[in-house]
Wavefront OBJ file of the C-alpha trace (Angstrom):
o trace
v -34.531 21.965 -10.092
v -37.948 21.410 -9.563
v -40.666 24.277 -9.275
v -42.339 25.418 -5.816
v -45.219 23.533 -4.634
v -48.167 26.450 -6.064
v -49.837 27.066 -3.125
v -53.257 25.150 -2.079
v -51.762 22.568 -4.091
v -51.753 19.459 -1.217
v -47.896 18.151 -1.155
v -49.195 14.602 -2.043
v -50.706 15.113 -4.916
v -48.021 17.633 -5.727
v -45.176 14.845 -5.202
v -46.984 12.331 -6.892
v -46.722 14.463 -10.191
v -43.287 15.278 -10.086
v -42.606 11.174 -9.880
v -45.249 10.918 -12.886
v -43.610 13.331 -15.317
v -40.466 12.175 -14.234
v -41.488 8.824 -14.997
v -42.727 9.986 -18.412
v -39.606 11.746 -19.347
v -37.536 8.437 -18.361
v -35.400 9.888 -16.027
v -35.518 6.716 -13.602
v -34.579 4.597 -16.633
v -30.871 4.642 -16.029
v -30.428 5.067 -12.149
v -27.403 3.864 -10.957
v -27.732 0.356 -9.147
v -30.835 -0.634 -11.328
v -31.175 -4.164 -12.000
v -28.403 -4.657 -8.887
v -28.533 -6.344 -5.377
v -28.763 -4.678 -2.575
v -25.179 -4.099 -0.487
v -24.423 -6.665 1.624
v -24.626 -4.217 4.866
v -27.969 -2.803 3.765
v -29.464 -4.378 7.615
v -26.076 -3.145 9.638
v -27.012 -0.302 12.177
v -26.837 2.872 11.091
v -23.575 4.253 10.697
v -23.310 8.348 10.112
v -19.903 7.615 8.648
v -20.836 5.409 6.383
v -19.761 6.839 3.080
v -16.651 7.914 4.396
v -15.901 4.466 5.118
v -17.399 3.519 1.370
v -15.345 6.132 -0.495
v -11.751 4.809 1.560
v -13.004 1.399 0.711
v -13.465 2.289 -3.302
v -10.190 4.473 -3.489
v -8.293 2.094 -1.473
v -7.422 4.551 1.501
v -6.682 3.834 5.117
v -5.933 5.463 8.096
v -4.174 4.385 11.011
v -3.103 6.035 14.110
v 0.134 7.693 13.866
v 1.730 5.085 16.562
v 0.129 1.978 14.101
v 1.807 3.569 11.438
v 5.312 3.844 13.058
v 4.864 0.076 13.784
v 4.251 -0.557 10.366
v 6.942 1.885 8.999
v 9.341 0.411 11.414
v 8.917 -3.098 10.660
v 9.261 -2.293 6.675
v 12.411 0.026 7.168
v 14.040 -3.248 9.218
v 12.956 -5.529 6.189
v 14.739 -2.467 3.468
v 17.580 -2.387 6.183
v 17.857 -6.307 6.174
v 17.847 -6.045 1.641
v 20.149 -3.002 1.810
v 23.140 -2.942 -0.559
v 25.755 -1.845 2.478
v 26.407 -1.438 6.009
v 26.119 2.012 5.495
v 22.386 2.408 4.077
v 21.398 -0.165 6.578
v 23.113 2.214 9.475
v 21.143 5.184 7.293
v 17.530 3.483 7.257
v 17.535 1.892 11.179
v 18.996 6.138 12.064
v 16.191 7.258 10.471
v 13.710 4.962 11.645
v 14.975 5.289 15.227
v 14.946 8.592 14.816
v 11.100 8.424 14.733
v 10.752 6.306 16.802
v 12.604 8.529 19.485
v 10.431 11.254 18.709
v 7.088 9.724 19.249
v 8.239 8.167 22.605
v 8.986 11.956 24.030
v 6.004 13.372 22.436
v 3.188 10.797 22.625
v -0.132 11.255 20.052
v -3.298 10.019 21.216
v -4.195 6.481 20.327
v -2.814 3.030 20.763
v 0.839 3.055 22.902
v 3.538 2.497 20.398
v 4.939 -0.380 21.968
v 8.429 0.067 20.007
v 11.980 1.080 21.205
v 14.472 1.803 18.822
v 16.707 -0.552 16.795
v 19.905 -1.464 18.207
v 21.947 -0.483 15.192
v 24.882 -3.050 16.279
v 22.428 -5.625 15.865
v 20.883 -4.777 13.095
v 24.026 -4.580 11.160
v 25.141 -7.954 12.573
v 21.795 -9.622 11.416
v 22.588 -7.947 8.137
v 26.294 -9.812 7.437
v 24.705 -12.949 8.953
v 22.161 -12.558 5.954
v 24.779 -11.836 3.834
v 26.918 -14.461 4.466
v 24.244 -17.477 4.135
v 23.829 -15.580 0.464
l 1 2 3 4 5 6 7 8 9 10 11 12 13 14 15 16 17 18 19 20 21 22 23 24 25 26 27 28 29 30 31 32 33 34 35 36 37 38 39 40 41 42 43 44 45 46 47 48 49 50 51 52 53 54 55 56 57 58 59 60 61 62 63 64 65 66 67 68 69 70 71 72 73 74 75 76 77 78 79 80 81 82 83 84 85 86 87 88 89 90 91 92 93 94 95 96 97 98 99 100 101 102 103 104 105 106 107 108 109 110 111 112 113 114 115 116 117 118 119 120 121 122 123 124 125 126 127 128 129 130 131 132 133 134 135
């Protein structure tokens, strides 16, 4: 940590030494990003999120609201249901799923509408020994 500006000292000429002797010392040597381009959104508005949005970006992290995320869990549970092994995981998986499903249409979150009734198990079983069958 740097010291206290002494007083009388004007803050120019005060900040101008620190950057000297840290010049001396090397300390701006090895910055990270030296010798880089600039990011690609360096002239975007400002955002005060932005390193949120960097550090989900970098670790590969997204969030979407919990009726988006029932679509997409729905639509991969029909695709497991569809490469299930027997009638009765597929019955076990579409249950489950509709099972969500059931609960966010009588208890709503905030965000997009879900858009998504449950799977007719019947059907889904039928599509499943039509699959089967072409196999």
């Amino acid at each position: 940590m740097t010291e206290r500006k002494p007083p009388g000292v004007d803050f120019e000429s005060w900040v101008d030494k620190q950057i000297r002797d840290a010049e001396t010392r090397g300390e701006f040597e090895r910055l990270p990003g030296a010798g880089k381009p600039l990011p690609a959104d360096v002239d975007a508005a400002y955002d005060e999120l932005w390193w949120v949005k960097r550090k989900m970006a970098r670790e590969g992290i997204s969030v979407l609201p919990p009726t988006l995320a029932l679509r997409k869990e729905a639509e991969d549970a029909l695709l497991a249901a569809y490469a299930a092994p027997s009638e009765q995981a597929v019955r076990k998986i579409i249950g489950e799923i509709n099972d969500k499903i059931r609960d966010m249409m009588f208890k709503p979150p905030p965000g997009p509408p879900l858009g998504k009734k449950p799977y007719d198990v019947e059907d889904v079983v039928r599509q499943w020994r039509e699959r089967r069958a072409d196999r």
